[in-house]
Structures are given as structure tokens and as C-alpha cells.
Jmol script that loads the backbone (N, CA, C; Angstrom):
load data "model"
ATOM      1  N   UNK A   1     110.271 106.673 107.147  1.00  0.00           N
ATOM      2  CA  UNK A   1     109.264 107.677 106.829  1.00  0.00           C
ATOM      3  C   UNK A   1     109.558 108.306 105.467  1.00  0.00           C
ATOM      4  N   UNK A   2     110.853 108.498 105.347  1.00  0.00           N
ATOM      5  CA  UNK A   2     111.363 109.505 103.811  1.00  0.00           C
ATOM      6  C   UNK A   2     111.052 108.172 102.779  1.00  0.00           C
ATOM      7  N   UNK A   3     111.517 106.893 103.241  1.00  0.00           N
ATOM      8  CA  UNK A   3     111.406 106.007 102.147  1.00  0.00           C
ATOM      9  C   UNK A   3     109.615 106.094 101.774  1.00  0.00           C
ATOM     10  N   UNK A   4     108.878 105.712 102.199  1.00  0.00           N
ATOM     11  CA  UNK A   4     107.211 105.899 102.273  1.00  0.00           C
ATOM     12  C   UNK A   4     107.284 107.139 100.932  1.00  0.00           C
ATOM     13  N   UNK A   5     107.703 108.074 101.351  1.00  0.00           N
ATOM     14  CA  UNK A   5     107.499 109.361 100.796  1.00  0.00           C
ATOM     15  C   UNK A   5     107.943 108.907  99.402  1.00  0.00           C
ATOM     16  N   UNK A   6     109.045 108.923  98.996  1.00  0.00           N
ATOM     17  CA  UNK A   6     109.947 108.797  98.244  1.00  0.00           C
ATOM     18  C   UNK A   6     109.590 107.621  97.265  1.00  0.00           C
ATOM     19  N   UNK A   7     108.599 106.121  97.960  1.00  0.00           N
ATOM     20  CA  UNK A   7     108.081 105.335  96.984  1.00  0.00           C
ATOM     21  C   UNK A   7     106.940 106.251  96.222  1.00  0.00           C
ATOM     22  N   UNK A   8     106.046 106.647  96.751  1.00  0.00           N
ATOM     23  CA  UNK A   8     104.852 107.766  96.682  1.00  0.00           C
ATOM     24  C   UNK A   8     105.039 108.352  95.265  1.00  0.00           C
ATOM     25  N   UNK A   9     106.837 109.561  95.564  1.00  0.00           N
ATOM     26  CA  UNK A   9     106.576 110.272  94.659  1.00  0.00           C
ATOM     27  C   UNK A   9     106.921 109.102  93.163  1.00  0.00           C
ATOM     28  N   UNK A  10     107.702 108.031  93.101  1.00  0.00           N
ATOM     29  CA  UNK A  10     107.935 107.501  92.320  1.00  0.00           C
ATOM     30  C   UNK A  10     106.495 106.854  91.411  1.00  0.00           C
ATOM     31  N   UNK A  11     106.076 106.035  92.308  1.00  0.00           N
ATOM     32  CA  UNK A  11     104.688 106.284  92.022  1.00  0.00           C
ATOM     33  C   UNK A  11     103.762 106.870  91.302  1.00  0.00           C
ATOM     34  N   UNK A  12     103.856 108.160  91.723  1.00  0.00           N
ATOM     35  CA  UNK A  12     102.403 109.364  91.312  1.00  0.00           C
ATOM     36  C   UNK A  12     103.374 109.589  89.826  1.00  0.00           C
ATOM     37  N   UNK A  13     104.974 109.633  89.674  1.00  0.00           N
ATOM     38  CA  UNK A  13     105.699 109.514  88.774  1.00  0.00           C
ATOM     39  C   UNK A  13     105.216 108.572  87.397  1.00  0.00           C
ATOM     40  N   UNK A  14     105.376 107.864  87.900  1.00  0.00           N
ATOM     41  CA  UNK A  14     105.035 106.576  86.615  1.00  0.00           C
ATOM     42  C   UNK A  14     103.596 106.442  86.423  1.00  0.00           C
ATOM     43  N   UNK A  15     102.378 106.865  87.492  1.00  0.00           N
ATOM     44  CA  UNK A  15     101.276 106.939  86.719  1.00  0.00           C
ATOM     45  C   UNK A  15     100.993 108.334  85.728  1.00  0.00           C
ATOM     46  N   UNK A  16     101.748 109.008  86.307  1.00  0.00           N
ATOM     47  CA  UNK A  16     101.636 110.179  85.599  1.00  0.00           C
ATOM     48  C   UNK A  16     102.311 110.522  83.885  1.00  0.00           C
ATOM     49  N   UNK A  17     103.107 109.174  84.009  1.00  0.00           N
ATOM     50  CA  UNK A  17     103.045 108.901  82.304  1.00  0.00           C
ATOM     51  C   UNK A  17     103.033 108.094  81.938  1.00  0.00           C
ATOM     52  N   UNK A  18     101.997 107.121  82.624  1.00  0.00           N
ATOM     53  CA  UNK A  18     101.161 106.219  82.105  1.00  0.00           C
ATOM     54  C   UNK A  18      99.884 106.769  81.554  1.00  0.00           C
ATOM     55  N   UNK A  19      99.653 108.105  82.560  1.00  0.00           N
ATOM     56  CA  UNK A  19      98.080 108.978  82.154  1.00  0.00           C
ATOM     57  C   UNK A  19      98.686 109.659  80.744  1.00  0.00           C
ATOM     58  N   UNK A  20     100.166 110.269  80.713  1.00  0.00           N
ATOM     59  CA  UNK A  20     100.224 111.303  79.423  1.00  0.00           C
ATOM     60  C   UNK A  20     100.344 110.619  78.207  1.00  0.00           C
ATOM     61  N   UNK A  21     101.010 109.034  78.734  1.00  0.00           N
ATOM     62  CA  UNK A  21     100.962 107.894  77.332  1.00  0.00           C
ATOM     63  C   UNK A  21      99.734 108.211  77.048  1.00  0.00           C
ATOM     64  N   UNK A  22      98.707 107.658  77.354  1.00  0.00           N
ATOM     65  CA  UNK A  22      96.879 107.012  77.090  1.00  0.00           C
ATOM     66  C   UNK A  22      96.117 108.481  76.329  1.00  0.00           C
ATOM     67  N   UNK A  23      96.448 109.384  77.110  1.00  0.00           N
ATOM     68  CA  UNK A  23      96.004 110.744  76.631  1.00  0.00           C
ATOM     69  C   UNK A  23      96.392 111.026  75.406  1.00  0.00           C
ATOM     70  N   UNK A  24      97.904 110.941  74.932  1.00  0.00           N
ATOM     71  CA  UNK A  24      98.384 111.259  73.466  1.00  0.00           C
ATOM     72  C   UNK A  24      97.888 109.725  72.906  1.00  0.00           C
ATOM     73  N   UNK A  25      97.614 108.625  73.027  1.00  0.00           N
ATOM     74  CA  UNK A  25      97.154 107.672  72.198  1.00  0.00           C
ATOM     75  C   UNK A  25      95.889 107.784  71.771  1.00  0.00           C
ATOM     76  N   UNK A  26      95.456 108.199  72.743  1.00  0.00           N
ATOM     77  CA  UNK A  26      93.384 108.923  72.739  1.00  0.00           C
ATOM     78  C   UNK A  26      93.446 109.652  71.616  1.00  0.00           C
ATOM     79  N   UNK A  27      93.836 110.917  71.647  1.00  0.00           N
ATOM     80  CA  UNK A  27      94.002 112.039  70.957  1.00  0.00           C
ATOM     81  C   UNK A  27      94.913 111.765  69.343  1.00  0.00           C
ATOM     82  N   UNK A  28      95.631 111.021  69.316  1.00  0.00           N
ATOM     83  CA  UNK A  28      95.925 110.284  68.275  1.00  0.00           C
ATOM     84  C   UNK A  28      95.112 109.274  67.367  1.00  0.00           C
ATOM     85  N   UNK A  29      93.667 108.694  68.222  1.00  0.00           N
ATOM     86  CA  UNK A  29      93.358 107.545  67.783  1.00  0.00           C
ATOM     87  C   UNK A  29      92.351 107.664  66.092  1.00  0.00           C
ATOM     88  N   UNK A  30      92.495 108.872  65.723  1.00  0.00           N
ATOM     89  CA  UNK A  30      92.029 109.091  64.634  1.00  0.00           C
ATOM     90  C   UNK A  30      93.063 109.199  63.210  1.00  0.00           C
ATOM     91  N   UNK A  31      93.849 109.751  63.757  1.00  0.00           N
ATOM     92  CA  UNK A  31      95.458 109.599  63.402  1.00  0.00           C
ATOM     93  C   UNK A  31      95.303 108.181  62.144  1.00  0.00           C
ATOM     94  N   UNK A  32      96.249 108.796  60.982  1.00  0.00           N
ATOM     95  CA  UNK A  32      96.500 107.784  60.392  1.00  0.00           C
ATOM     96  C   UNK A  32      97.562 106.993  60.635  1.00  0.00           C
ATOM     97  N   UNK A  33      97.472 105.459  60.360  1.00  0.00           N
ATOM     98  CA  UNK A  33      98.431 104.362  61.620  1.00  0.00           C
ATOM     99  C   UNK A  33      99.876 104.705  60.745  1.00  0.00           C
ATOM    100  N   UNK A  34      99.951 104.967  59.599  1.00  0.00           N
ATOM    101  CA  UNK A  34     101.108 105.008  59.063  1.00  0.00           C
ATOM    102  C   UNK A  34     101.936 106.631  60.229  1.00  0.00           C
ATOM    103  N   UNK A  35     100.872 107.442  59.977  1.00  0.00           N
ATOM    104  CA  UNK A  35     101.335 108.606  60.882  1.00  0.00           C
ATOM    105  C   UNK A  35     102.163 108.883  62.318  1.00  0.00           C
ATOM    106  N   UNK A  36     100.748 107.993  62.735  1.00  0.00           N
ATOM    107  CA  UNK A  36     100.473 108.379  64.490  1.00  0.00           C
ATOM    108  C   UNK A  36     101.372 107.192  65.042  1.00  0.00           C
ATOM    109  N   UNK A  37     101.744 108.280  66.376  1.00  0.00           N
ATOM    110  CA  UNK A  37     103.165 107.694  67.251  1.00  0.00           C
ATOM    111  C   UNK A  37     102.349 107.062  68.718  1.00  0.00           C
ATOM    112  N   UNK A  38     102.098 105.398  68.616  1.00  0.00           N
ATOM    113  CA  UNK A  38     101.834 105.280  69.834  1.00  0.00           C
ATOM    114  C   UNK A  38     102.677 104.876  70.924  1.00  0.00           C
ATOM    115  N   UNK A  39     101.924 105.268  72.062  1.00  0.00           N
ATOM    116  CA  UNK A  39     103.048 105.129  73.407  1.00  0.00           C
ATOM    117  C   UNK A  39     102.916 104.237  74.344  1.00  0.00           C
ATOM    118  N   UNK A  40     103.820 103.367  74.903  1.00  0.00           N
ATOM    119  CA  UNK A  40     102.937 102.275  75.860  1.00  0.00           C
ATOM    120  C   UNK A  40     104.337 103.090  76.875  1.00  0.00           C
ATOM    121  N   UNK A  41     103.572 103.304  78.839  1.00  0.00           N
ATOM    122  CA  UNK A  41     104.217 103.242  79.755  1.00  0.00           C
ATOM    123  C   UNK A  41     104.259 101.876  80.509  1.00  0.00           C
ATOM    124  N   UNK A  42     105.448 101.630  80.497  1.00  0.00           N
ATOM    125  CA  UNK A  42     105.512 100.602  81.749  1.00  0.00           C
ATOM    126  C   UNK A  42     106.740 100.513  82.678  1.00  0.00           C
ATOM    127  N   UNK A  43     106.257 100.217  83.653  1.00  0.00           N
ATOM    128  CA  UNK A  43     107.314 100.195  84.758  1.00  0.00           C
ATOM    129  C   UNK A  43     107.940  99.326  85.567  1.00  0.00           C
ATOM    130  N   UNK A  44     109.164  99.148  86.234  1.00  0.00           N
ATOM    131  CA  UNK A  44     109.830  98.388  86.607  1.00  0.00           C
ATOM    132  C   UNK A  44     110.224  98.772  88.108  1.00  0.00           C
ATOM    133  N   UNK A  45     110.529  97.984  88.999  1.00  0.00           N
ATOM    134  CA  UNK A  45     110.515  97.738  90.480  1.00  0.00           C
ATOM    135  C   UNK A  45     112.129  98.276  90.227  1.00  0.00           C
ATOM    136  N   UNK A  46     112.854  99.202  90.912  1.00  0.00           N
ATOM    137  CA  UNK A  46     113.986  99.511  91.504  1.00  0.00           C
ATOM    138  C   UNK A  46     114.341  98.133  92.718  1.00  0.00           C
ATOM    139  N   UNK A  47     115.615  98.341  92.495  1.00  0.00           N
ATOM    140  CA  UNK A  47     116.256  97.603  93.774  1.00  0.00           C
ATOM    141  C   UNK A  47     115.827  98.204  95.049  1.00  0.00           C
ATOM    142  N   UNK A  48     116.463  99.419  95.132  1.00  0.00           N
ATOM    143  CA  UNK A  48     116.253  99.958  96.554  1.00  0.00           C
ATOM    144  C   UNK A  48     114.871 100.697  96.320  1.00  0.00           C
ATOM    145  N   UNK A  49     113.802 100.392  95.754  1.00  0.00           N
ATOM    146  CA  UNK A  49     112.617 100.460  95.914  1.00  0.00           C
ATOM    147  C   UNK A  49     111.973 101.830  94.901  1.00  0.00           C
ATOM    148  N   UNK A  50     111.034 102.295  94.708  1.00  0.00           N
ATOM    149  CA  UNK A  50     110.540 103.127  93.851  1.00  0.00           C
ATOM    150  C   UNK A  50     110.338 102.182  92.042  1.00  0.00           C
ATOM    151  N   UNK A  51     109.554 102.942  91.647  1.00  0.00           N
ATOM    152  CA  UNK A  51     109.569 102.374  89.868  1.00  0.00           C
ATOM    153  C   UNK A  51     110.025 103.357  89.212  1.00  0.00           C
ATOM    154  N   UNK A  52     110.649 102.857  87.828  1.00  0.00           N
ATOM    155  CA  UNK A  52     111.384 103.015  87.319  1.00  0.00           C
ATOM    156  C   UNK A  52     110.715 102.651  85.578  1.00  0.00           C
ATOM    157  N   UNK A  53     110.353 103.972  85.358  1.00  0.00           N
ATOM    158  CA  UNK A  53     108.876 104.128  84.034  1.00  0.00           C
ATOM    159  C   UNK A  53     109.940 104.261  83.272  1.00  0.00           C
ATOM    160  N   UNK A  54     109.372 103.616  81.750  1.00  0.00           N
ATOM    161  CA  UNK A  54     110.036 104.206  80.510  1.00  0.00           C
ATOM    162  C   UNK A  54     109.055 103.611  79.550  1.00  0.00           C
ATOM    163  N   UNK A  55     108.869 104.647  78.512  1.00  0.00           N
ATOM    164  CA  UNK A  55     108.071 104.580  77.592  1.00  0.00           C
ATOM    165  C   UNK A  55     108.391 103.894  76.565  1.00  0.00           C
ATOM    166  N   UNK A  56     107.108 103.390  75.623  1.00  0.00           N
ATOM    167  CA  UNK A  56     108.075 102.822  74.175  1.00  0.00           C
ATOM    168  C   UNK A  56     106.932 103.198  73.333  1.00  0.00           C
ATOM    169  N   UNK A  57     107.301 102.996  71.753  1.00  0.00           N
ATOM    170  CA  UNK A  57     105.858 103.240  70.729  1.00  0.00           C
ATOM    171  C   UNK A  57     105.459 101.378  70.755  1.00  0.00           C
ATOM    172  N   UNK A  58     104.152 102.089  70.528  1.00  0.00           N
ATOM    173  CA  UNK A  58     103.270 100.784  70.400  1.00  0.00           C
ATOM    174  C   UNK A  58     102.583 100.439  69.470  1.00  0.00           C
ATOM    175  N   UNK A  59     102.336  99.440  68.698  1.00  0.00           N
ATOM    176  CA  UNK A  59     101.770  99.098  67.344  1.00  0.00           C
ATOM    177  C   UNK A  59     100.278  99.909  67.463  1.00  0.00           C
ATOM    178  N   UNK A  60      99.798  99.259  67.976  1.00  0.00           N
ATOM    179  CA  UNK A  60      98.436  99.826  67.544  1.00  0.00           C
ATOM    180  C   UNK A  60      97.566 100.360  68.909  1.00  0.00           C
ATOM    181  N   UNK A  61      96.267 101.218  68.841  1.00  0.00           N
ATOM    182  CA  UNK A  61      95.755 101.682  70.009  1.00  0.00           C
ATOM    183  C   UNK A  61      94.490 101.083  70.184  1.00  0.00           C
ATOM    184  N   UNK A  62      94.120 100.524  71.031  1.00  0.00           N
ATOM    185  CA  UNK A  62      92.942  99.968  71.515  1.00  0.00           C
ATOM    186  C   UNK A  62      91.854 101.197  72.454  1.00  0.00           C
ATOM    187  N   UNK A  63      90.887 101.567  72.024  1.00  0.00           N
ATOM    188  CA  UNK A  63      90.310 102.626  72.544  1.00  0.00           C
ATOM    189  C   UNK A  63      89.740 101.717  74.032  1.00  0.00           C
ATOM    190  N   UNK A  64      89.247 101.023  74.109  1.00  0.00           N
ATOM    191  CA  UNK A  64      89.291  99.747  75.579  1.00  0.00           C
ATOM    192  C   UNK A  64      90.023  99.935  76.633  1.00  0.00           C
ATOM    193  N   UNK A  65      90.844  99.658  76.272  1.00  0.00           N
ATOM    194  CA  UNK A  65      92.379  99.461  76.719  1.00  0.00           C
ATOM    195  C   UNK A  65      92.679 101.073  77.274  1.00  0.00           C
ATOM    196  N   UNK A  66      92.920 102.038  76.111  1.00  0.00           N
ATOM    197  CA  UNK A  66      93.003 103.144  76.837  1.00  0.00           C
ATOM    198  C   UNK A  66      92.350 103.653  77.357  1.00  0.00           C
ATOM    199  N   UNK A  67      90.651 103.710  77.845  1.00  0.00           N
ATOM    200  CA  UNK A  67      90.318 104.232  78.809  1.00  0.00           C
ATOM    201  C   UNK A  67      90.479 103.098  79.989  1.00  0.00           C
ATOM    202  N   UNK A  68      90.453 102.115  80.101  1.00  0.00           N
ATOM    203  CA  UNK A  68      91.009 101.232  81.198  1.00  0.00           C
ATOM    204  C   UNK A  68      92.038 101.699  82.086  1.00  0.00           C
ATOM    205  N   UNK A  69      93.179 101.953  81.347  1.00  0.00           N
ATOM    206  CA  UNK A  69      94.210 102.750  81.971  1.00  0.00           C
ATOM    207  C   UNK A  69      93.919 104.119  82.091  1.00  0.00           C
ATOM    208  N   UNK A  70      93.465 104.963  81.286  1.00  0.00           N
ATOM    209  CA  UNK A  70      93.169 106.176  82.498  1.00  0.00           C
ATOM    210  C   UNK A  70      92.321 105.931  83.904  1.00  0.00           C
ATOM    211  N   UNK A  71      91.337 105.070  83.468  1.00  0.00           N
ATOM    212  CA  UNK A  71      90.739 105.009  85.046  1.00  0.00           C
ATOM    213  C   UNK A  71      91.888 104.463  85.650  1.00  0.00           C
ATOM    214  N   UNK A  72      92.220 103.159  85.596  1.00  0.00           N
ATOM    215  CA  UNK A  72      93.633 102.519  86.727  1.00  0.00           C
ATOM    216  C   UNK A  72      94.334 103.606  86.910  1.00  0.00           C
ATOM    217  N   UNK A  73      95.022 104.707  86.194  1.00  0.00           N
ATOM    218  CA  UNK A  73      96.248 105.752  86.337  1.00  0.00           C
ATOM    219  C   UNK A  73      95.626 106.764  87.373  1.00  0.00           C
ATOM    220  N   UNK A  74      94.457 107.157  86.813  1.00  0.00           N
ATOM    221  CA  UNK A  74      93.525 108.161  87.788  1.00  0.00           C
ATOM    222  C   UNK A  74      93.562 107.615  89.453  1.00  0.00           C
ATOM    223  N   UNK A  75      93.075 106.247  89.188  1.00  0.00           N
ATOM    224  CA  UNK A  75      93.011 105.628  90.562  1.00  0.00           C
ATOM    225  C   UNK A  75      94.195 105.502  91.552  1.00  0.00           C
ATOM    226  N   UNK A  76      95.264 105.319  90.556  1.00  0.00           N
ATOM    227  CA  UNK A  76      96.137 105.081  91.291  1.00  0.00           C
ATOM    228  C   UNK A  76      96.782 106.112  92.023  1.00  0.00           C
ATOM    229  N   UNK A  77      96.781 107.466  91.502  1.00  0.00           N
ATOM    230  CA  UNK A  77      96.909 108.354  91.498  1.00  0.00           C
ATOM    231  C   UNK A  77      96.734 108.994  92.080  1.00  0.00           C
ATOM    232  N   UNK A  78      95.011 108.714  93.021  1.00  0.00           N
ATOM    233  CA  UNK A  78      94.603 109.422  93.453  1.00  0.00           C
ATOM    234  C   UNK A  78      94.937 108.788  95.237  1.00  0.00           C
ATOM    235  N   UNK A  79      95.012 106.846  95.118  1.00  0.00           N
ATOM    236  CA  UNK A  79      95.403 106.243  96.224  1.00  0.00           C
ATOM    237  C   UNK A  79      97.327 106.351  96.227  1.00  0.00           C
ATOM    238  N   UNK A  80      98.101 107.309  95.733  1.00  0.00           N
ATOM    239  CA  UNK A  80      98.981 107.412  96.105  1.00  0.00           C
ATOM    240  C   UNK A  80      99.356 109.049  96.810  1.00  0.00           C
ATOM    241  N   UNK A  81      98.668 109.685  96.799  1.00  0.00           N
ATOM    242  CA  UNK A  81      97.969 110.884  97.276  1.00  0.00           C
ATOM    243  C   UNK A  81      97.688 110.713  98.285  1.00  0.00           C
ATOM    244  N   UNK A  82      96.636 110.153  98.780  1.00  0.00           N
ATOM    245  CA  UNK A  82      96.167 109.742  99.978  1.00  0.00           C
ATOM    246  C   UNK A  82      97.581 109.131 100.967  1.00  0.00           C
ATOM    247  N   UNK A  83      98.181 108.671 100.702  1.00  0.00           N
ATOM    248  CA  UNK A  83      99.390 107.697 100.836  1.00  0.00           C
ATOM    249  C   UNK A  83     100.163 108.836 101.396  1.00  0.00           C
ATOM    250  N   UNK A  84     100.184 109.893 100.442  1.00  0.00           N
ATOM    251  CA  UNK A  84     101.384 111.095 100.981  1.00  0.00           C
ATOM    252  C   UNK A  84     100.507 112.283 102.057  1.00  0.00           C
ATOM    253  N   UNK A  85      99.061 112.419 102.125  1.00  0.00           N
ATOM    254  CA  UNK A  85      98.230 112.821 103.154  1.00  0.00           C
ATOM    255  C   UNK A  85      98.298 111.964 104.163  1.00  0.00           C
ATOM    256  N   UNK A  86      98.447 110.918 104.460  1.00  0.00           N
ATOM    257  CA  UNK A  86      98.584 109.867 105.885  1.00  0.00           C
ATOM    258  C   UNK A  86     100.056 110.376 106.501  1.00  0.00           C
ATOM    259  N   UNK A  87     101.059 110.200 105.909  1.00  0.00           N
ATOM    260  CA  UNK A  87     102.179 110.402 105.812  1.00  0.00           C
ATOM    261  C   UNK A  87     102.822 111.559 106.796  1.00  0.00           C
ATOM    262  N   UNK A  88     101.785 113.059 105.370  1.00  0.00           N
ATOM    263  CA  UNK A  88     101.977 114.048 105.779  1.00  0.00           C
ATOM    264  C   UNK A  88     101.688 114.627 107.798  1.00  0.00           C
ATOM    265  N   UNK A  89     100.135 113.374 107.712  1.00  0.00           N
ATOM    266  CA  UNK A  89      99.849 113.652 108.877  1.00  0.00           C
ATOM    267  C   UNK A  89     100.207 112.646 110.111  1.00  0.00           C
ATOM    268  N   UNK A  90     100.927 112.075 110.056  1.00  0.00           N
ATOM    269  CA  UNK A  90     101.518 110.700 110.853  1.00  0.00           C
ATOM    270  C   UNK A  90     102.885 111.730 111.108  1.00  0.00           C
ATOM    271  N   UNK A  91     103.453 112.301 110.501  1.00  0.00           N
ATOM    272  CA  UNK A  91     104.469 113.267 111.071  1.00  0.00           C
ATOM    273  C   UNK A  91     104.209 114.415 111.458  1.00  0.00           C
ATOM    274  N   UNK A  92     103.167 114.918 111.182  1.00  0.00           N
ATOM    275  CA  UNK A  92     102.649 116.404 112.176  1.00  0.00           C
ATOM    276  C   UNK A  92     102.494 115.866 113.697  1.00  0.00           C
ATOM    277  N   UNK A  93     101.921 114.885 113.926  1.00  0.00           N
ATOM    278  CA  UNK A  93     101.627 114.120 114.834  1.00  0.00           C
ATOM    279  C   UNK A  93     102.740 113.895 115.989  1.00  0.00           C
ATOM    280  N   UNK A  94     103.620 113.277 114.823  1.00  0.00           N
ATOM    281  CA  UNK A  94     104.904 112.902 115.555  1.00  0.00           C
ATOM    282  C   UNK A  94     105.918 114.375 115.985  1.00  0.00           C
ATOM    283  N   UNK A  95     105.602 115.104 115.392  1.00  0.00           N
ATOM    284  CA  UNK A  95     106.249 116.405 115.901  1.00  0.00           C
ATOM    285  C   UNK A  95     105.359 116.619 117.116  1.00  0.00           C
ATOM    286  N   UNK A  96     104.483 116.934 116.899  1.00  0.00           N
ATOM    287  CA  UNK A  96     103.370 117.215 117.904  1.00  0.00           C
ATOM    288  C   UNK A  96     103.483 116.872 119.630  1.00  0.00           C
ATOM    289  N   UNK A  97     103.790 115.472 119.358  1.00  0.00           N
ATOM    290  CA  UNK A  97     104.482 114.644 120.644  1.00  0.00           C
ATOM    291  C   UNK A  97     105.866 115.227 121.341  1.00  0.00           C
ATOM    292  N   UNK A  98     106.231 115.268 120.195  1.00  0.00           N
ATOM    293  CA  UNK A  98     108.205 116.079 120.918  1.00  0.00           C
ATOM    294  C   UNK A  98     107.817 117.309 121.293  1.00  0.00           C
ATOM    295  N   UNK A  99     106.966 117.913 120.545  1.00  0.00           N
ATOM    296  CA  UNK A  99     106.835 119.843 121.011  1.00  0.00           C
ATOM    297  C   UNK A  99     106.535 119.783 122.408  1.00  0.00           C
TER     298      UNK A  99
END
end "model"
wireframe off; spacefill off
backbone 0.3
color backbone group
């Protein structure tokens, strides 16, 4: 049950700067290229489970591309949420039974 949880928060983790990458690349995309610092998130599978985000700069920004990933980040975001509401309530439940 804690593991569930615990992938979740890793999760809502790494989309959540995958969303703050795309947002500062957005907001940059006027930015002159010699200037402006772009950011790519990506993430990697842990052994004992959860991801494991780290950012890097990225050559250039594709305005495409970055709203693509805010919708995917949003989405995901919002189905890893849900994930920790099932969760939340699959153990009220289970208390519920012992009380």
C-alpha cells in the first residue's frame, strides 16, 4: 500500500518538472537563443521503483513539442492524483473493516 503511495508521489514529482521545464521554455521562447537557458526533464525508472527526474539544457525549443508536454504533464498529473484518491480510499475502507 505505502509502495503505491510512494510510486505516486515520485511520479506527480517528475511531472511536476517536466511541467516547470516546458513553462520556463514557453516563457523563454522569445528569448534570444544566444541568451535563453533551455530545459529538457527526463526521467529514469529506480531499482526499487519510483522515477528518478533530472534536468538538462536543451538546444533549442520547439513551441509543438512544448505544449505537447504540458498537456501529457497535466495529464499525467492529474491520473496520478486520482491514483493517490483510490488509495486514499481503499484504506479508509480497510480501516473501516477492523473498526
Amino acid at each position: 500500500m505505502t509502495l503505491s503511495l510512494y510510486l505516486c508521489a515520485t511520479g506527480l514529482h517528475h511531472q511536476q518538472h517536466r511541467l516547470s521545464a516546458s513553462a520556463h521554455n514557453t516563457a523563454n521562447a522569445g528569448v534570444d537563443e544566444a541568451k535563453a537557458v533551455r530545459l529538457r526533464a527526463s526521467g529514469v525508472q529506480r531499482e526499487n521503483g519510483g522515477v528518478q527526474t533530472h534536468t538538462q539544457q536543451a538546444s533549442s525549443t520547439d513551441a509543438l513539442r512544448e505544449a505537447v508536454v504540458q498537456i501529457d504533464s497535466a495529464q499525467s498529473f492529474a491520473a496520478q492524483v486520482r491514483v493517490v484518491q483510490t488509495q486514499d480510499d481503499l484504506l479508509g475502507t480497510l480501516i473501516d473493516i477492523k473498526a
